[in-house]
N, C-alpha and C positions, 0 to 999 in steps of 0.2 A: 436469676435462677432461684427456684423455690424448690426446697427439699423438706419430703416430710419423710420421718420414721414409725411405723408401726412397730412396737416391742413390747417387751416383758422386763419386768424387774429384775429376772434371774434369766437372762437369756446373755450367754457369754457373745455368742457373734453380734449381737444387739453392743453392748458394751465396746465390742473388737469395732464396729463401725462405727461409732460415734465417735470414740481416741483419735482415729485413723481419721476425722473429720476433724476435728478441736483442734490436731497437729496442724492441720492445711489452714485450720482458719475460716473455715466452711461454716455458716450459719446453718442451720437446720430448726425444724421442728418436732419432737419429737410425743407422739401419741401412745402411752400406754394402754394398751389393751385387757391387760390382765387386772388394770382399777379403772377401766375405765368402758363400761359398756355400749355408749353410743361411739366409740374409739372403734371397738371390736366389729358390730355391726359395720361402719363406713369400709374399713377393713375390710371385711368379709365381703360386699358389695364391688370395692374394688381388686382382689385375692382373683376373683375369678376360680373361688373354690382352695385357692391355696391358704392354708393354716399355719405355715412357718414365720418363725419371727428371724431376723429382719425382714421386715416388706416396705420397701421405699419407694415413694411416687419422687421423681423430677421434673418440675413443670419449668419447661426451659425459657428463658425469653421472647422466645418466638411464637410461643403456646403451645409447644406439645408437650404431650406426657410422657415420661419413661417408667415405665416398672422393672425395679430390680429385687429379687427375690434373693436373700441373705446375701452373707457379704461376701459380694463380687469387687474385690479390690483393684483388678484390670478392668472391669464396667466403672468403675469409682474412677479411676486416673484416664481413662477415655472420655467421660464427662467432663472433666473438671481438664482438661486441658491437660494431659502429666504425660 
């Protein structure tokens, strides 16, 4: 499983989902947007119009994608087997 985060440096649910991932042990990767403008653009490409941070792709073993839009912590423990 590959997880990426879209976020902000000052974004609290950005922060709330990362902890909440570091707890589990959960690798991610994590793409600032607000220093990071080809970040923003990919973003915005895959947002499908949405502007909020968190924005997390889950690209699961199988090859699909999930998009979760901020922190959904029952979409988090749904994934993640909990």
């Amino acid at each position: 499983m590959k997880i990426t985060i879209y976020s902000t440096t000052t974004c609290l649910y950005c922060k709330m989902l990362k902890s909440f991932l570091d707890e589990k042990g959960v690798r991610y990767t994590e793409k600032l947007i607000d220093q990071d403008d080809e970040a923003l653009v990919e973003m915005q490409g895959l947002a499908e119009g949405h502007q909020g941070t968190p924005f997390t792709i889950v690209e699961k073993d199988d090859g699909l994608k999930e998009k979760i839009i901020g922190f959904d912590k029952g979409k988090f423990e749904e994934i993640l087997g909990e």
